[in-house]
N, C-alpha and C positions, 0 to 999 in steps of 0.2 A: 421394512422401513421405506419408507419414499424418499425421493432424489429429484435433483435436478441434474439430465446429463447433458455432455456435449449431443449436437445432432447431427451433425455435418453437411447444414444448411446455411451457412453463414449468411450475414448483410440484413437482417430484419429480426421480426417476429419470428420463432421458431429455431432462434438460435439453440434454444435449450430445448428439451423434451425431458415431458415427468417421468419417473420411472419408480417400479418397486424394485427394491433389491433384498436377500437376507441381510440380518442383524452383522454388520462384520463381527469377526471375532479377533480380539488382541491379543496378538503375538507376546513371545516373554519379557520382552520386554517394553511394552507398550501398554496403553491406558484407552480406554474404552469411553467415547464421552456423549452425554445427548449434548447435542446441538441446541444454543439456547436464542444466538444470533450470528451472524454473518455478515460480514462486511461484502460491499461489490467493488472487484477493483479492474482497472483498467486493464491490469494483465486477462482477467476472466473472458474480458472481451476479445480480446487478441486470439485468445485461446478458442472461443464460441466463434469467430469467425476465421479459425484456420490460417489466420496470420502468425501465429506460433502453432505447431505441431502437434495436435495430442500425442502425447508417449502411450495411451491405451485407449482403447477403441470404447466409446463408451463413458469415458470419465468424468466424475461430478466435481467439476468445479469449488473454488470459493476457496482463501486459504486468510479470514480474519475470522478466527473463529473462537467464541467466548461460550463456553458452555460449561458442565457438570459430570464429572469423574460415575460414572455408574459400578464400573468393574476392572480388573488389574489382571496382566498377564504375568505369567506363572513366575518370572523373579522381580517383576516392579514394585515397587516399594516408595516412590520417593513423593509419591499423593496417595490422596486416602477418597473413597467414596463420600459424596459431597461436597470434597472440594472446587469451586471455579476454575477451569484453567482457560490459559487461551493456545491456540495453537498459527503460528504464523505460515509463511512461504515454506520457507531451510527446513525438512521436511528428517536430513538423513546424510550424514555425509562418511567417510572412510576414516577418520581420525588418524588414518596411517601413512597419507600421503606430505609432502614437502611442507603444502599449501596448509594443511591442516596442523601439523608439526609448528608452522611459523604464526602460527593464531589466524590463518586467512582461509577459513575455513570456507567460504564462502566462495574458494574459488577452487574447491576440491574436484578433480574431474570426475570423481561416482557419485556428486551433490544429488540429492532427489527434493522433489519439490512436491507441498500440499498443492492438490488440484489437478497435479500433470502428472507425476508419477502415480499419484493413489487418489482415493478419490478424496475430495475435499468437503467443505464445512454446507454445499447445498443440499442439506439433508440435515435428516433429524437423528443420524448417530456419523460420530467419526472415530477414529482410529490414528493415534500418533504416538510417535516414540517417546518416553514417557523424559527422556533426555532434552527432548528437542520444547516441549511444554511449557509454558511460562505462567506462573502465578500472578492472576491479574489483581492490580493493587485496587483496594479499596476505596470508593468514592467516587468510580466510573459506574453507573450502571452498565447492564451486555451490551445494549444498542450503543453507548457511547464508548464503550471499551473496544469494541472490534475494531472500529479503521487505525486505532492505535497500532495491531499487529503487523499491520503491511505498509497502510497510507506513512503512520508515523513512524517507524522503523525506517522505513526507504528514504523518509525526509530526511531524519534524522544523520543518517549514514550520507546523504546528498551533503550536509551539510559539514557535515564533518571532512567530504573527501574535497568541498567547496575551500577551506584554510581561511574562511572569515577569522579577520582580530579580534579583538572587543574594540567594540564600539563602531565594527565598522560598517558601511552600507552594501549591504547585500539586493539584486535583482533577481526577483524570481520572475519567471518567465510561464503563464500558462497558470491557473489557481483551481485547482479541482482539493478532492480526497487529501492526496498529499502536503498541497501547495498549503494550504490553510494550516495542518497543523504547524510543518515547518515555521510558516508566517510566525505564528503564536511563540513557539519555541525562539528562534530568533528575536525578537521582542523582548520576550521578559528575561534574556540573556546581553541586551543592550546595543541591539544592533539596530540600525535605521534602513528598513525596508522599505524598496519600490516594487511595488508590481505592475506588470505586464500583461495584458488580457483582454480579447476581444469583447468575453462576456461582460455585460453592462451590471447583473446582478453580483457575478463574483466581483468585481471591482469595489459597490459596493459593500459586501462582507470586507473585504482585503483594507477597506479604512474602518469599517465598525470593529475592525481587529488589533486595530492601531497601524496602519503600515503609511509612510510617509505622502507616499502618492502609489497612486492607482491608475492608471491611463491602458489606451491600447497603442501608443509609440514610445520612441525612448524612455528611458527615466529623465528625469531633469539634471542628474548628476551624472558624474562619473563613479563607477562602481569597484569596490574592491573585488568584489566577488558575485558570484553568481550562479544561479539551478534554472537549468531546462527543465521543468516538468510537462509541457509540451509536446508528442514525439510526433515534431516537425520539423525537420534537417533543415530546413530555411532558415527556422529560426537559429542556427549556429552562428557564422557567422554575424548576426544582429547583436546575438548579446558578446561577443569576442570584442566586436567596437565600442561597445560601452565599458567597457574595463577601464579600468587606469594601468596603468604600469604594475606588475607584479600580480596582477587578477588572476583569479580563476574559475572558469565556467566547468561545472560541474554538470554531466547529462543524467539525469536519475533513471530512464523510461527502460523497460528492457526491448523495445522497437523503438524504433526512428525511421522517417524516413530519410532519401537522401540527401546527403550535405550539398551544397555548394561549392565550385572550389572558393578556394581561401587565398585571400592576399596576406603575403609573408608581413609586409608594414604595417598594414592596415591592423587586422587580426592577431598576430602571432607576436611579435617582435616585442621588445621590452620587457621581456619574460614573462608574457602570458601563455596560461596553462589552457588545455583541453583534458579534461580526463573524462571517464565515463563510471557510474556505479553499479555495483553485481552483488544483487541478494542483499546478503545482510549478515554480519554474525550472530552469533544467539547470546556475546556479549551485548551490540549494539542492540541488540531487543530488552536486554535486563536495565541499559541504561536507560532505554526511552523512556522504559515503564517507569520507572524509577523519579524522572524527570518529570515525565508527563502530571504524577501526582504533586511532587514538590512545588511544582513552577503554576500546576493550575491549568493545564491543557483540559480546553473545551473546543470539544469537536461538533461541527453544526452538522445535523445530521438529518436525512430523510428516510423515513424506516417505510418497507414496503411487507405486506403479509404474506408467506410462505409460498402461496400460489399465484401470486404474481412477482416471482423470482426473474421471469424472461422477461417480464416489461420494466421491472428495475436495470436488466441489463442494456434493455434497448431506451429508455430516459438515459441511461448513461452515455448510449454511443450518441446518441440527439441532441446531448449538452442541456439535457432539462434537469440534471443534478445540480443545485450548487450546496458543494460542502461535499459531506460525503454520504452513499447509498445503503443501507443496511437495512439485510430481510432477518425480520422474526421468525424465527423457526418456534419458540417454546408454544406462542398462540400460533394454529393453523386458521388462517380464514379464508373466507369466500373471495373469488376472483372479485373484482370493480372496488374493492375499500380504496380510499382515496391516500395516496401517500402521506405521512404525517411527515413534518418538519420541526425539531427542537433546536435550543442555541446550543444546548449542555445535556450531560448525563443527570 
């Protein structure tokens, strides 16, 4: 099969390099899948430019991944050949530990991850544990299903560790992949959203989506709550002083850089929160999905064609994405196709 692997060139072109690999073969309890699309996410980046660590020398990236059950390892059972499934980040975890005991699975210290521990969804077959898999709901097509498994999971879970009321006004800070679905979700759950964002196109989207205002300075209000999707430690403290009393900023990225210090009044005081989000459960993945159909999640999407995977990753690090990036794996085509962009699946 071909791949896209890490190359351990980071900063440009080149990030990735093609590869052929054999067919993996699934374990007994894992599921065998072709690859039908793939989402590109910011962590891929981190990862392509050695700003996160490969754990294996060589590793194929990508962990939104929407494809087609081909074959079962020797006790799986719980898909069947032809099924869709999708495969996210949460990859594998110990089920035996504290964290996994108390439903926080996601903070198990043997957690493995699609893309870093094993290789991931740049390619045209993957391998996952047939536990960790999610049955993708109907009415997404794969291009618009994929950034569900990471971008909207991550929101999601952003969201949730954010403690918005009903009805209250939530600032997102930064509007990529994730920002946007979050937006969506927030929205048609009754929240009045501002966002934050240099880009002049995402701004754009971010009212065509319904969000209150759009700017690249404050909100015009005070905030209950709040998501860094951003991983700019500047931006901490900025959105800490738009809070109201009782807020909480919520950092979703898994890098940041560094923070600022922080004034105790200014920032903290009045019982405003800092917290930070890690992974996801693979409950919080059955609710998004779940939501994401209910409520009408449309993810604006740019699909790029198999062999140009590296230059989907490098429009992403150059802010030429808006919405989110997704390569086709089921059609291979020719380098130079020009990226396509839809509103919806």
């Amino acid at each position: 099969m071909r791949g896209w692997a890490v190359s351990g060139r980071p900063g440009g072109p080149g990030r990735l390099v093609q590869v052929t690999r054999d067919l993996p073969d699934p374990q007994p309890d894992e599921v065998l899948v072709r690859v039908r699309a793939c989402g590109v996410c910011r962590t891929d980046l981190h990862l392509a430019d050695l700003e996160l660590a490969p754990r294996r020398d060589g590793v194929i990236p990508g962990h939104e991944v929407v494809g087609e059950v081909v074959a079962l390892g020797a006790s799986a059972g719980r898909f069947a050949p032809g099924d869709r499934v999708g495969i996210a980040w949460l990859r594998r975890t110990c089920g035996r530990c504290a964290a996994c005991r108390r439903g926080a699975e996601n903070l198990c210290p043997d957690s493995e991850y699609t893309g870093w521990d094993a290789d991931g969804g740049f390619a045209e077959y993957a391998v996952v544990p047939e536990g960790f898999a999610y049955a993708v709901p109907d009415g997404f097509a794969d291009t618009a299903a994929a950034p569900l498994l990471c971008s909207g999971i991550i929101g999601y879970r952003a969201l949730k560790r954010a403690h918005l009321q009903p009805g209250g006004r939530l600032g997102i800070y930064g509007f990529g992949a994730s920002a946007h679905l979050t937006a969506q979700l927030a929205i048609a759950q009754g929240a009045e959203v501002h966002v934050v964002t240099r880009d002049g196109s995402a701004r754009q989207l971010a009212l065509e989506l319904g969000a209150a205002s759009a700017g690249s300075a404050d909100p015009p209000v005070l905030l209950d709550a709040a998501i860094l999707f951003a991983p700019v430690g500047s931006l901490v403290p900025v959105a800490l002083a738009a809070l109201g009393q009782g807020g909480t900023l919520a950092v979703a990225g898994i890098q940041l850089t560094d923070i600022p210090v922080l004034d105790y009044q200014r920032h903290l005081f009045r019982e405003r929160t800092l917290t930070s989000v890690t992974a996801n459960t693979r409950a919080d993945g059955e609710e998004l999905l779940t939501l994401a159909g209910s409520l009408g999640l449309r993810p604006r999407v740019t699909t790029y064609g198999f062999d140009d995977t590296d230059r989907a990753l490098d429009d992403l690090a150059q802010g030429r994405v808006t919405g989110a990036a997704v390569v086709r794996v089921e059609r291979v085509g020719g380098r130079g196709q020009r990226p396509r962009t839809v509103g919806s699946g």
